[in-house]
N, C-alpha and C positions, 0 to 999 in steps of 0.2 A: 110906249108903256114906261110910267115911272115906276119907283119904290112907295110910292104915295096913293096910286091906287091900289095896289090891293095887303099893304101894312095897316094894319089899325091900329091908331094909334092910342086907343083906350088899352088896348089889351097888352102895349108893351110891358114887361116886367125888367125893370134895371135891377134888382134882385132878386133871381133865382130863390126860392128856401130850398127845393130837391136837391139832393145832394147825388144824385143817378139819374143816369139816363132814362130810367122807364119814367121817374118822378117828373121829372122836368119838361117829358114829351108831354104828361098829364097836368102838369102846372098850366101850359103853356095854353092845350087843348080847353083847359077850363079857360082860363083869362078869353079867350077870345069867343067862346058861351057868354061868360062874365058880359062883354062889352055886347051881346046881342048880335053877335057876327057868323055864331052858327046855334043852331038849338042844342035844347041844354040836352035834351033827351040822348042827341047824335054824342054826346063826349066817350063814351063807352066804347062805340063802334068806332068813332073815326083813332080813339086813342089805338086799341087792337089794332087797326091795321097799321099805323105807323108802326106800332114794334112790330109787326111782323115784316114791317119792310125794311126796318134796322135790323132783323135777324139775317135776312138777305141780303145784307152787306151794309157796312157801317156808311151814314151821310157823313160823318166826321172824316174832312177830306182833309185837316189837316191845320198849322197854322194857330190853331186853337179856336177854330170854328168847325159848326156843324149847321148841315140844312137837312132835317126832317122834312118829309113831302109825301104826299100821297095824292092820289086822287081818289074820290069817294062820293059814294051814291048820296049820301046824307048832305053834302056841302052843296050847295044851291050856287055860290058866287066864289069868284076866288078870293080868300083871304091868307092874311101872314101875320105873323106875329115876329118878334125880337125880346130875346132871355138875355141877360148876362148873369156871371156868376164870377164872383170873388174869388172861389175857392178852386175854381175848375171841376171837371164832371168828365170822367171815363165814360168817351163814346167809343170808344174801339176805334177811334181814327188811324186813320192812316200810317200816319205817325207817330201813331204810338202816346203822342202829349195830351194833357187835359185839356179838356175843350171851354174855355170861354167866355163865346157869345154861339147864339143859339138861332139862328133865322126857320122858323117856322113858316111854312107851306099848302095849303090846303086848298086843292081846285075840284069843282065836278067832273065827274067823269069825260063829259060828250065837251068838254075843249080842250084838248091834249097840247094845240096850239098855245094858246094862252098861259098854259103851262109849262111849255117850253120857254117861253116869252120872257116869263117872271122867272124862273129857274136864270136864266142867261143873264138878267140883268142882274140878279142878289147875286152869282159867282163873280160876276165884272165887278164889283163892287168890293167881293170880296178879296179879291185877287188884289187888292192898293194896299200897299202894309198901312198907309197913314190911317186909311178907311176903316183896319181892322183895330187899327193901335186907339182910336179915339173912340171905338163903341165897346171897348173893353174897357177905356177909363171915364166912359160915362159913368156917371153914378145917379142921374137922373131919367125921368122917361120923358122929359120936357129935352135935358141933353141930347139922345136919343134921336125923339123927334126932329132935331134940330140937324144933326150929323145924316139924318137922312135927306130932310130938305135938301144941305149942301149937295148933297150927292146926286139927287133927280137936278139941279141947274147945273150942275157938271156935263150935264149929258147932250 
């Protein structure tokens, strides 16, 4: 599994406008409705449940990145999305620093595998300072895309 199956990459956002966390789960949650990647109707629902799974402990694991993830009745396919933000965004990370860049997560319920899968490979990815240093100064979603390509031939 690469970063390319389940990132879309219509619904990337190289700028953030939420300036918060709940914003930014719902910026994100739309863009990827927006791109026809999950129904518009489901934005509601699958947004709630992300915070309610950031209320049960923050995905801002640190670094100045977060991975919001859920799994959810409403999501058909697994999809992802990617946020940055200029300014940084209190996720309650780990560390306490503002977060970023923002790897977004959304799988059905009935493949928890797959979900692991995709989880493993955006932390490996994450864990490369270069990986994190260059999708923090992307300023494009064409950049973006491109920083991600590099990284599935890396693999």
């Amino acid at each position: 599994m690469k970063l390319s199956d389940f990132i879309v990459s219509k619904a990337i956002v190289s700028e953030l406008q939420a300036d918060n966390r709940n914003d930014v789960i719902r910026e994100l949650v739309s863009s990827l409705a927006s791109a026809g990647a999950i129904d518009t109707d489901a934005v509601d629902d699958v947004v709630a449940a992300l915070i309610k799974r950031e209320e049960n402990g923050s995905t801002g694991f640190g670094k100045g990145v977060a991975v919001p993830h859920v799994k959810h009745a409403r999501v058909r396919k697994m999809v992802g999305t990617v946020g940055c933000s200029v300014r940084g965004i209190d996720f309650a990370a780990l560390d306490h620093q503002p977060v970023y860049s923002v790897v977004l997560l959304l799988s059905p319920e009935n493949q928890p595998q797959q979900h692991l899968q995709a989880m493993n490979i955006v932390f490996s990815n994450l864990q490369k300072d270069t990986f994190r240093r260059f999708l923090r100064q992307s300023g494009s979603r064409e950049a973006i895309v491109d920083l991600l390509e590099e990284a599935d031939q890396g693999r």
